[in-house]
C-alpha positions as CSV (number, residue, x, y, z in Angstrom):
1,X,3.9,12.5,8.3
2,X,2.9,13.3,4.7
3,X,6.2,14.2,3.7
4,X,8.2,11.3,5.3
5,X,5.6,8.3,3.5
6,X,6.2,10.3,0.3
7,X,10.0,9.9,0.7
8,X,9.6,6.4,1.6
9,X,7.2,5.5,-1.5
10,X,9.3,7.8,-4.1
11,X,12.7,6.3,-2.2
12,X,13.9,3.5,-0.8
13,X,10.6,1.5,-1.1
14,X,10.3,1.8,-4.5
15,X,13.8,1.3,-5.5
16,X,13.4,-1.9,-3.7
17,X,9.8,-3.1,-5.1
18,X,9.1,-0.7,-7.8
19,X,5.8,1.5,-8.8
20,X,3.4,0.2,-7.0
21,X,1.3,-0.7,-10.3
22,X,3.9,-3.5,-10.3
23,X,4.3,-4.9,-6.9
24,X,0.6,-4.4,-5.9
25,X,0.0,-6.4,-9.6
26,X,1.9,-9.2,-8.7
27,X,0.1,-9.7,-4.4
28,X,-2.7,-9.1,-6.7
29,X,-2.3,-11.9,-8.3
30,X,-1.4,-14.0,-5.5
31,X,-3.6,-13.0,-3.4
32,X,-6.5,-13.7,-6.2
33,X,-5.5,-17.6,-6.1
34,X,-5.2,-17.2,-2.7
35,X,-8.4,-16.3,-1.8
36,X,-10.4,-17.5,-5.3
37,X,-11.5,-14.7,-6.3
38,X,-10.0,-11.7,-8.6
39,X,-7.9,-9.2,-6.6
40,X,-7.1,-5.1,-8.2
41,X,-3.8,-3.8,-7.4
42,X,-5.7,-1.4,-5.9
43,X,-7.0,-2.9,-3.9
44,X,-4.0,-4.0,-2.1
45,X,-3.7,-0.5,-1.2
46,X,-7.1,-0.6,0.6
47,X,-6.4,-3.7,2.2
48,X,-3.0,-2.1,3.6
49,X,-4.7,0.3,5.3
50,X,-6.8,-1.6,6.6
51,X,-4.1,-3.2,8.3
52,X,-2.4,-0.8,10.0
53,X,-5.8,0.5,10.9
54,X,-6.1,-2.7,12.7
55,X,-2.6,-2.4,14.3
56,X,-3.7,1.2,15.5
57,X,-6.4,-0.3,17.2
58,X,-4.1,-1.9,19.5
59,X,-1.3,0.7,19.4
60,X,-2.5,4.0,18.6
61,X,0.2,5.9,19.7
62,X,2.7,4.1,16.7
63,X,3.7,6.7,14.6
64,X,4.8,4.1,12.1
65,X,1.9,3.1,11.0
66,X,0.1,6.3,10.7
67,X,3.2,6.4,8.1
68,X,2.3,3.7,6.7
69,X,-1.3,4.9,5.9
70,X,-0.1,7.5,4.1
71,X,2.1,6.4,2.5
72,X,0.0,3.9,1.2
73,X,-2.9,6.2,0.4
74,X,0.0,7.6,-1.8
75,X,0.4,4.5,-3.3
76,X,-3.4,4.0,-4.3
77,X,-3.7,7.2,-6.1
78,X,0.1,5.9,-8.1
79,X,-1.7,2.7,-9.1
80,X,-4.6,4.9,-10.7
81,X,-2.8,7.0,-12.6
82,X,-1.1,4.1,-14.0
83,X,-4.4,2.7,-14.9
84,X,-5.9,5.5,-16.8
């Protein structure tokens, strides 16, 4: 599971969106007008999570998402080391 997020997030994924810093940054940002208050980039990570936490709820048996968690988990410690 760990190994196939990791792909994901260093491959296609970020080819597609680049680092995280950057496309977390800009939901961010639109999720901060959004919703009317400020918004980290990671943050967005969290929030992901929480998501497909929420999906497993209702399908725990989806390997995808499990995937997903990971991979953004991965993601959120990306967006800190860009920070510092």
């Amino acid at each position: 599971v760990l190994a196939e997020a990791s792909a994901i997030v260093h491959g296609y994924r970020g080819d597609n969106y680049g680092h995280p810093s950057i496309d977390f940054g800009r939901i961010a940002a639109l999720w901060s007008v959004l919703f009317g208050h400020h918004v980290e980039p990671r943050q967005v990570s969290l929030a992901m999570i929480a998501l497909k936490l929420s999906r497993l709820v209702q399908t725990p048996g989806h390997r995808d998402s499990v995937v997903d968690i990971a991979g953004y988990a991965e993601t959120w410690g990306m967006v800190g080391e860009r920070e510092q």
